[in-house]
N, C-alpha and C positions, 0 to 999 in steps of 0.2 A: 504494500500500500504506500509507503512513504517514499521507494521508489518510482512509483507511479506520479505522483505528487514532485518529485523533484525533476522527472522526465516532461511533466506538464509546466513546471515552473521554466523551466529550458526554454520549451517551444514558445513559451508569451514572451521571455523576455528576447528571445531573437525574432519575433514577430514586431516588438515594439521596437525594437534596433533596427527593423528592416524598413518600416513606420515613418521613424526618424531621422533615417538618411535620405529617405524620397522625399521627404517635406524639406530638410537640409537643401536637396537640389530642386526642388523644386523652387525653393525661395529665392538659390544664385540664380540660378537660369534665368527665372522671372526677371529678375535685378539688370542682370547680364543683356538681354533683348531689349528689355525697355532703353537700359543707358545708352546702348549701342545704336536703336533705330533713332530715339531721339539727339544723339548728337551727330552721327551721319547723317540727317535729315536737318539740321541747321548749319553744317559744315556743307556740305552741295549746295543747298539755298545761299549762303555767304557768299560762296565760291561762284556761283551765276548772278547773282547780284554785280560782282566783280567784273564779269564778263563771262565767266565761263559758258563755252558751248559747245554741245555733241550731236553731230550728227551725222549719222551712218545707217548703211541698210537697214541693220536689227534694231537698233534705237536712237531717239535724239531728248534730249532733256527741254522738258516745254513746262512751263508753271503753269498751273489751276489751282483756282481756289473754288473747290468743291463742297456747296452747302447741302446735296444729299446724301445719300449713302451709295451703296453699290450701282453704277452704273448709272450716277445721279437719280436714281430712287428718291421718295419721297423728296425733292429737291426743298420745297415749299413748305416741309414740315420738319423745322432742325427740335426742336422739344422730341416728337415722335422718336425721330434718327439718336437722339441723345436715349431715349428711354431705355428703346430697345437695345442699343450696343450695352449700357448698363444690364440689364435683364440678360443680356446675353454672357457678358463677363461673371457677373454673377453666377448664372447656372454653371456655366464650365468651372468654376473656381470651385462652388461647391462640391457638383460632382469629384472632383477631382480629389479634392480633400477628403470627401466619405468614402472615396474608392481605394487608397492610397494601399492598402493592404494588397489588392489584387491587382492594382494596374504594375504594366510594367517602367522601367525606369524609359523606355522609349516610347510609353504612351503617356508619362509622365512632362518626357522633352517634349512631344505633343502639344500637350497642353499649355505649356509653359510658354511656348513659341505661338500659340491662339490667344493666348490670355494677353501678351506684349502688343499682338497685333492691333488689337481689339482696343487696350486701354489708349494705347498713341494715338488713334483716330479718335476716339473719346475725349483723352484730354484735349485735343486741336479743335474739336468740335467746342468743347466748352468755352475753354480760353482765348480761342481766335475766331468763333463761329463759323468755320467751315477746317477743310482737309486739305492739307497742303500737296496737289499733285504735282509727280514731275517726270514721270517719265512715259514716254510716248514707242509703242513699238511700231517702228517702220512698215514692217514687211505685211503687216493683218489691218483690218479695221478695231480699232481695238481702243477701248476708255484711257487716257493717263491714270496712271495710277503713283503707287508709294511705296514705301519699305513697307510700312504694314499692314497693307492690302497684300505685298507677297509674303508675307508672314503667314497674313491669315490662310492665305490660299495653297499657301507650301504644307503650312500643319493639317489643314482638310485632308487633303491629298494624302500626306505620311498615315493618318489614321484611316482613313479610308483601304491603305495600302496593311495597313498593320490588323484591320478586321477581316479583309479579308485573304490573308495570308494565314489567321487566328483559325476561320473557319476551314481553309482546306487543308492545314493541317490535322484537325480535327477528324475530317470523312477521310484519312490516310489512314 
């Protein structure tokens, strides 16, 4: 019995260690994408202010200032656009946190890289009332976007790729 009891004690406290390290990175991570997309995102803007400019087949840097959301979505509703990205950061943060036991440390970078994407276009929304776009792809018809629209749509993409690599490992 009391070795039973000590083999149960084991397994919580390496579950709580395990716990504690994915919340540990998830915190850097978070930290880590936000400082990076917001100071490369004021460093390029500086930098074309200055004059800088790129243009080439694949892309050229063009400023917008984008008061909707995706694809100038709700343009004419930035409250809306603010609720929902909130509501939205929210739910992932949550989840993420109640799941932490069973996600893994690369669904954990996931979220951590959706969450960055999410709050930069949030805070830019609040404090500058619109999204600072600036990059334009040449070669497609295609919206300017930001660093954290390809945050957002990089972390889609990996989890999308991580469930369903989940499942067919699963029917193996």
């Amino acid at each position: 019995m009391a070795k039973k009891k000590r083999k149960s004690n084991k397994l919580t406290k390496i579950a709580e260690s395990s716990i504690t390290s994915k919340m540990i990175y998830l915190i850097v991570t978070l930290i880590f994408f936000i400082a990076s997309n917001m100071y490369l995102t004021d460093l390029l803007l500086d930098e074309m202010d200055l004059g800088l400019t790129v243009v080439n087949p694949v892309f050229s840097l063009r400023y917008v200032e984008n008061t909707g959301a995706a694809f100038s979505l709700l343009e004419n509703y930035p409250y809306a656009v603010i609720a929902l990205s909130a509501a939205a950061l929210i739910v992932v943060l949550v989840y993420t946190i109640n799941n932490l036991q069973t996600l893994s440390m690369k669904a954990v970078f996931c979220s951590s890289l959706l969450m960055s994407g999410i709050f930069c276009n949030l805070y830019e929304r609040i404090f500058f009332g619109y999204v600072r776009d600036f990059i334009h792809l040449n070669f497609v018809d295609f919206p300017i976007f930001n660093f954290s629209d390809m945050s957002i749509n990089i972390a889609v993409l990996f989890i999308i790729v991580l469930l369903f690599s989940k499942n067919i490992l699963k029917n193996i």
